[in-house]
N, C-alpha and C positions, 0 to 999 in steps of 0.2 A: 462694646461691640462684640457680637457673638463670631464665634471661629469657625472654620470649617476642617473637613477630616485635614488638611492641605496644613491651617494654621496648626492643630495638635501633632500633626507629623515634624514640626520644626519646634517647636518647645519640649517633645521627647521623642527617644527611639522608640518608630511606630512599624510593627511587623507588616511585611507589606501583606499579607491574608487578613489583618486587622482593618488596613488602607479600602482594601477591597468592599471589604460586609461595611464602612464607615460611609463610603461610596453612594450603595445602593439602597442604604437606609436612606439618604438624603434625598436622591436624583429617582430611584423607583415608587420607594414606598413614602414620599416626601414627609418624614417624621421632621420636626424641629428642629435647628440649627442647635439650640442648647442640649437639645436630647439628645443627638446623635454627638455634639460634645462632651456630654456624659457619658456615653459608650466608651468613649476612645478612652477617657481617661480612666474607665474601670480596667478596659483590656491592658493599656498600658501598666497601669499595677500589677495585675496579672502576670505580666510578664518580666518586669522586676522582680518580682516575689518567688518566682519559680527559678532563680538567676539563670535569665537570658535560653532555658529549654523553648524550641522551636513550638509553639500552642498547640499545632496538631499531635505533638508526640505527647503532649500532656493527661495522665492517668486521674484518677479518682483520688487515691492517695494526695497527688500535687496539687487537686483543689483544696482538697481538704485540708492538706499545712497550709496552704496560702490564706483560707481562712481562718486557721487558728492562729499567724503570727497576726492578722488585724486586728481579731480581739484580743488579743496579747497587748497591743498598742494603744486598746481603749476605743477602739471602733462601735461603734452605738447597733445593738442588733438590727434596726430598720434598716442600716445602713449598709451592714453585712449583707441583708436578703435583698438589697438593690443592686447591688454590686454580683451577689448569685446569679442574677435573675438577667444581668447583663451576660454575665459569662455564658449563661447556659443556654441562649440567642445565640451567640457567636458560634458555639458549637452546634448548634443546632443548623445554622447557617452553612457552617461546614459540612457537612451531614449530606444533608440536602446536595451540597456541589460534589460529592462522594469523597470528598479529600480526610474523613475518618470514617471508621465503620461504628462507633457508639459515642455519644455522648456523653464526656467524664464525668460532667455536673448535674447529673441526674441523678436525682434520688438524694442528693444529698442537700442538707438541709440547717441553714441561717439558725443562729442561737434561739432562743424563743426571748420577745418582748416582756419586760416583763408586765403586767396588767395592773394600770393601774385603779383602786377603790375609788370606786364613783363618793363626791361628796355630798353628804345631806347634813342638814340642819338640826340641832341636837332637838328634841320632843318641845322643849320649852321655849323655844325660838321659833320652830315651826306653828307652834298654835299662838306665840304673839304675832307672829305677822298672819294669820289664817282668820284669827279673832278681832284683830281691831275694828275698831269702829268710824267706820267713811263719814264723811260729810256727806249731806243730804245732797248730792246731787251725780246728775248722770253718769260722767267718767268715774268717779269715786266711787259708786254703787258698783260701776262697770269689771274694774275692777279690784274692788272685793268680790265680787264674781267670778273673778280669773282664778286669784288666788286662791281661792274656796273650793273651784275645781278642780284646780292641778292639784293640789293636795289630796284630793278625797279620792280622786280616780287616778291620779299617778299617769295623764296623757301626756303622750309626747305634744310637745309646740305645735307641727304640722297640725297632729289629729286635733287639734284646739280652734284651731284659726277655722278649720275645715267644717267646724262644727254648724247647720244650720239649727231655727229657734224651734222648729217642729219638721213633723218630717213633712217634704212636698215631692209627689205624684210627677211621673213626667207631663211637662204638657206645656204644648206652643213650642212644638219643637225644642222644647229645654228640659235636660234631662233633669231624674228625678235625685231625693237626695242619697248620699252617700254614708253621711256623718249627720245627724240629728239626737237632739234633747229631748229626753220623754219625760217633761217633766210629773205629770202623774204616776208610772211607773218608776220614777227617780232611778232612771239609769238614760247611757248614751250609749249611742251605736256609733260606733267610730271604723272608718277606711285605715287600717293599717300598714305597718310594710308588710308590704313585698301583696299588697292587695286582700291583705285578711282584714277579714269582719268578724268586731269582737263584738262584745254588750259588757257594757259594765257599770258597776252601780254606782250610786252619787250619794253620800250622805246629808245625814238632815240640817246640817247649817250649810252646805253647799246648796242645798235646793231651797232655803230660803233668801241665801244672797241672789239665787238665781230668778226668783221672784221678785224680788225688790229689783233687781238690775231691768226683766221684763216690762215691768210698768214703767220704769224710766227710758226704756230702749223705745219705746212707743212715741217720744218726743221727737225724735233724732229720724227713725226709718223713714225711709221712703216706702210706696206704697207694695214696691214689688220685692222689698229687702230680704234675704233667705236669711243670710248670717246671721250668727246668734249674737256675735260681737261684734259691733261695730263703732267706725271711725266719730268724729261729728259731722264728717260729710256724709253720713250716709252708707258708709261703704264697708264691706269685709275687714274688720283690724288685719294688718299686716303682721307677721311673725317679731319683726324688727319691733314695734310699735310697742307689742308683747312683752317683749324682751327690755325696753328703757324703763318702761312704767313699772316693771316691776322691781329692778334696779333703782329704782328714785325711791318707792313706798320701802323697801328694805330697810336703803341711806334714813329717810326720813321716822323710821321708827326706833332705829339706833342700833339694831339687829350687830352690827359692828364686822358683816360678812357683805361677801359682795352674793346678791340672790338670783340666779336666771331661773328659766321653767325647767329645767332638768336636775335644777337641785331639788327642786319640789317634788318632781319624777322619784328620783332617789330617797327622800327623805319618806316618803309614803311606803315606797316599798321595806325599807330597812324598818321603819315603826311598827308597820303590819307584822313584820316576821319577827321582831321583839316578841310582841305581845301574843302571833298567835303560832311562833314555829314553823306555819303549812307553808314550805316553800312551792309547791303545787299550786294552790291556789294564790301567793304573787306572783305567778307565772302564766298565770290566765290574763290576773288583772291589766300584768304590764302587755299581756302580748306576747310573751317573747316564744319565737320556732322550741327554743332547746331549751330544756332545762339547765344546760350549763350554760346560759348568758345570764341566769337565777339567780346560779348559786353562787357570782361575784357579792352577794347582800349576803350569805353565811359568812365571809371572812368580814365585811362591814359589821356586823352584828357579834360575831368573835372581838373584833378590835373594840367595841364599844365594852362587852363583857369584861375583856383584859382591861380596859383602864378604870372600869368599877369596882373590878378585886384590887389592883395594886392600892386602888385611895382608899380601899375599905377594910381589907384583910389585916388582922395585926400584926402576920407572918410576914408579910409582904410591902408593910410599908418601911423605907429606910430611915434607918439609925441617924440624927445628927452626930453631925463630926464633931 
């Protein structure tokens, strides 16, 4: 059973300017009964941590020790910048009722996450499951189809499912397409985030599993079908659908890793920047606004480097004991 500001005021000492902003998040701004539980018990820290200083008299310095004794204690950074992000509402709250002239917790600023290496498939694992050979029939064609794409063009999931078989015109009141295969040009237009339109190109075993997949996708369509992949009913694959089938074909090859589409994502873009350095252009392919959401694939491509020299270098490999 969730609590309200009433029940965290009787499990601890709750300032009553805390009581108040716990109040009006509930009953004005009707937030969550767990959310606004979470309030209380950040501010409540808060106010322990400072021992027992009245919050409104509380400086920038006393945020700031209050967050350095958490991560002293082992406090997980996300969990620092939640607990910020509460305090600095509260005062801002105050603020607003004129009961301080500034806001202590501004400006200052939760440890940083630390990021972690997106995982890809080492080159020789990525072209066994890329390479294998389907059984002759529709799903199986279908996808190695999948496979053959995400790998060669590094799409997100969404821009995959979203993909229709050529491009169609609006018409009948039904708009036109977004995301389309060109298979002559061997590339795909894809709807990205945040509503960017890229092109990007499709290598030549991806465009002939994608051929083989067409003639068998001809069995299955109905007659007004867009999508390029589809269910056996007929219908748009689902993301989800995406996501098991390519986790069973992994298991079933013996890959001995667990394979979603965004390790594919990953593994293309780290291969590419192996072999060709331009982190500019994996940055077109994958889409990304910034160049620093890139250059996470230089320390993926460094850490692969580092474990090529320590097995290869004779400097570098350890002495038996």
């Amino acid at each position: 059973m969730t609590r309200g500001p009433g029940d965290i005021a009787a499990a601890a000492p709750l300032p009553e300017a805390v009581g108040k902003f716990l109040d009006e998040l509930q009953r004005q701004r009707r937030l969550s009964a767990n959310t606004v539980e979470a309030y209380g018990r950040d501010l409540v820290e808060l106010a322990q941590l400072t021992a027992g200083t009245p919050l409104p008299k509380l400086h920038a310095a006393d945020i700031r020790r209050a967050l350095a004794r958490l991560h002293g204690r082992g406090s997980a950074p996300a969990s620092l910048a939640r607990k910020l992000s509460a305090w600095r509402r509260f005062f801002d709250w105050l603020g607003a009722a004129g009961a301080i002239e500034g806001n202590p917790a501004l400006g200052i600023r939760a440890p940083r996450r630390a990021r972690r290496l997106p995982k890809a498939l080492a080159p020789d694992q990525a072209v066994q499951l890329a390479a294998h050979e389907p059984e002759p029939a529709p799903l199986a064609l279908r996808d190695k189809a999948i496979v053959e794409l995400l790998y060669s063009s590094g799409l997100r999931l969404s821009e995959l499912v979203g993909l229709d078989w050529r491009y169609f015109a609006p018409a009948d009141r039904e708009p036109g397409s977004t995301s389309w295969l060109d298979l002559e040009s061997r590339r795909v237009t894809v709807l990205g985030k945040g509503g960017k339109v890229r092109q990007v190109p499709v290598g030549r075993p991806a465009i002939e599993a994608l051929r083989q997949w067409l003639r068998a996708r001809a069995a299955i369509a109905g007659g007004g079908a867009r999508a390029l992949f589809l269910s056996t009913a007929g219908r748009r694959l689902g993301a989800r659908s995406v996501q098991l089938r390519l986790a069973k074909l992994a298991a079933a090859l013996g890959l001995g890793v667990h394979v979603h589409p965004h390790v594919l994502r990953h593994s293309m873009a780290s291969h590419v920047l192996q072999s060709s350095g331009d982190l500019r252009a994996v940055q077109e392919l994958l889409g990304h606004a910034s160049i620093a959401s890139t250059q996470i694939y230089t320390r993926l491509d460094w850490q692969h480097l580092a474990k090529t020299y320590d097995a290869a270098h004779p400097r570098a490999r350890r002495k038996s004991s």
